[in-house]
N, C-alpha and C positions, 0 to 999 in steps of 0.2 A: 476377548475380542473388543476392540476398538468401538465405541459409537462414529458410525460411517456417515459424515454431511457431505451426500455426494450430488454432484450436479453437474451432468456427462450428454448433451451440455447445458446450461441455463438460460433461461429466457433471458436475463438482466444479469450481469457481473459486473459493477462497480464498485469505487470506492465513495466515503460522504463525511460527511462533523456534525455534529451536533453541538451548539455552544457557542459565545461568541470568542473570537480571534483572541487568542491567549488563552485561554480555558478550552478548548476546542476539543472535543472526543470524538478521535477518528474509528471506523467500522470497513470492512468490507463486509458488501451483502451480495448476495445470489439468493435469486425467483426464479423458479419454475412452477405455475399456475399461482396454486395460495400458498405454497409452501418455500417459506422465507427464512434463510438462515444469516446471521448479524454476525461478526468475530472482533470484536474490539481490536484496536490494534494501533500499535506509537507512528509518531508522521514520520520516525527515520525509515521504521520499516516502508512505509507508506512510497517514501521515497528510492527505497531501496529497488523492492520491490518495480516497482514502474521501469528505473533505470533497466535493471538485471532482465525485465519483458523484452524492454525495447533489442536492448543488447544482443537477446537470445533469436529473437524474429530476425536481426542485418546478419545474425552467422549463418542461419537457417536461407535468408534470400541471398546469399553470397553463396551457398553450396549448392543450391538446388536452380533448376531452370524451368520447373514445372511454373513456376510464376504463380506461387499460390498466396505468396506473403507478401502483401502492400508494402509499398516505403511509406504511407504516411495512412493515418485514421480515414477509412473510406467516407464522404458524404452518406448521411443517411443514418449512417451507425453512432452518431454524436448523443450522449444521454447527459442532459443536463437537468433531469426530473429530480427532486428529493429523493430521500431515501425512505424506501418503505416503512409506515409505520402500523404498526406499534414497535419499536425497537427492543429487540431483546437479546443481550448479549449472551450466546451461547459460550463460551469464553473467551480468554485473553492472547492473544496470537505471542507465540513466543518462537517455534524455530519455524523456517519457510523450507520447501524445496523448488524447485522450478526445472523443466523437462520441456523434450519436445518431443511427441509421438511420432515415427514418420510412417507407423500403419494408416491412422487413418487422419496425420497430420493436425494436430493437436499440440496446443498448450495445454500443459498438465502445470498446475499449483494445487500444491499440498501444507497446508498450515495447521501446526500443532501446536497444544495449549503450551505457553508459559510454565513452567516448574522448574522448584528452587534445584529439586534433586537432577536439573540437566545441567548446573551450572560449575563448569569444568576452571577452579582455581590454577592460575601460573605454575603452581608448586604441581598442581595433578595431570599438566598435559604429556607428562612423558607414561603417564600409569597408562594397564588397560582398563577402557572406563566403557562401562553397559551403561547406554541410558537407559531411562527406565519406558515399559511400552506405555503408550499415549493410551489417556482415556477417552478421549475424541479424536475425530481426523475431519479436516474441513476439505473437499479433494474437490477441485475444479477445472475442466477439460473447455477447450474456448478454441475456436477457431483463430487463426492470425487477424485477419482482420477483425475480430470482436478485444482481442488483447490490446491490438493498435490504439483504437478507442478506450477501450481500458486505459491505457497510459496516457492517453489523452485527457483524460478526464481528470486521471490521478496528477497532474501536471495544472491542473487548473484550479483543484482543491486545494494543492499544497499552496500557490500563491497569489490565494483569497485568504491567506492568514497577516497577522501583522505587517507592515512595511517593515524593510530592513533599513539600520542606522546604516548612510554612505560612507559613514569614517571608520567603526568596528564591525557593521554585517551582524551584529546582536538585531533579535526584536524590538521594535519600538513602542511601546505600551500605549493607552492613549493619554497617557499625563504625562507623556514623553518618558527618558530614562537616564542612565548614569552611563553615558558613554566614556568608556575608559582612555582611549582615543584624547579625551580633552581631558585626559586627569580628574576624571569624575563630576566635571562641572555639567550641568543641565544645558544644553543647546537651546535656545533661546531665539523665539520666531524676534528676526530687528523689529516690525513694526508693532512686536506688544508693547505696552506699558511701563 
C-alpha cells in the first residue's frame, strides 16, 4: 500500500518557489491544521497543471447548470501568503491525474513520485507496460472555486519568474543572455556606455 497525502479537503492548496528567478524551486503545498504536505515539482508541470484545472472546470460549467463552478477566482479565495515553512519535500512530482467528482463535485488531483522505472522509451510504446505501484500518493479533493484560485495563483507564480526576450521568448537572465534571434549578439541597453 501506498503512503496516502490525502487532503479531502484542505484548508490551503497552493502552488510557491523558493529561490530567486532562474534557480527557482517550485512546490505544491496543502495544510489542513499543522499538518503540511510540500511535493517538489517542474514549472512545466506547474503550468500544465493550472492550464488542464482551468480547462476541466469550462467543460464542467458548460455541462452542468447547477452553477457550482465560477468563471473566474472568487474575491476572498485569493492566497498570496508564502509558503508554509519549514519546507520539506516529501518527493518529486512525476506523473499528475486530474478528475472531476460529480458526487460531491470536487476536483480530484493525484500526484505521484517521479521514477526512472515509469519511463516508457519510443521503441516501448507499442509493448504492454506495468507501471510500477507508487510508494506515495499526494491526493487532493478542492472545491471549483478553491481550484479557480488555485490557478490563479499558479498563473501569477509562473510570471514572477525571469522576463522573456521579445525576439526568441527564452529567459532573460540578469546579465542579460545570448539571444539567438540576433545571431548570438548581447542586446544592448542604447544609453549604456
Amino acid at each position: 500500500m501506498p503512503i496516502m497525502h490525502a487532503f479531502d479537503p484542505p484548508e490551503r492548496f497552493v502552488t510557491g518557489t523558493v529561490g530567486e528567478p532562474g534557480a527557482r524551486t517550485f512546490f505544491l503545498q496543502a495544510r489542513t491544521g499543522t499538518r503540511v504536505t510540500s511535493i517538489a515539482i517542474e514549472k512545466q508541470q506547474v503550468a500544465a497543471l493550472a492550464e488542464r484545472v482551468d480547462e476541466l472546470l469550462d467543460e464542467v460549467m458548460a455541462t452542468q447548470t447547477s452553477g457550482v463552478v465560477p468563471a473566474v477566482a472568487p474575491l476572498g479565495l485569493e492566497d498570496s501568503a508564502p509558503l508554509e515553512q519549514p519546507i520539506e519535500e516529501e518527493f518529486r512530482a512525476g506523473t499528475m491525474t486530474l478528475s472531476w467528482d460529480p458526487s460531491d463535485e470536487r476536483v480530484v488531483i493525484e500526484v505521484f513520485p517521479y521514477t526512472e522505472a515509469a519511463i516508457v522509451t519510443p521503441d516501448q510504446v507499442d509493448e504492454d507496460f506495468e507501471e510500477p505501484e507508487p510508494e506515495e500518493v499526494f491526493l487532493v479533493r478542492i472545491t471549483a472555486a478553491t481550484a479557480r484560485s488555485f490557478v490563479q495563483r499558479a498563473e501569477q507564480v509562473l510570471e514572477a519568474g525571469r522576463p522573456s526576450c521579445p525576439f526568441c521568448g527564452n529567459p532573460i537572465d540578469p546579465d542579460g543572455h545570448l539571444c539567438v534571434r540576433a545571431n548570438g549578439f548581447r542586446r544592448r541597453d542604447p544609453q549604456a556606455p
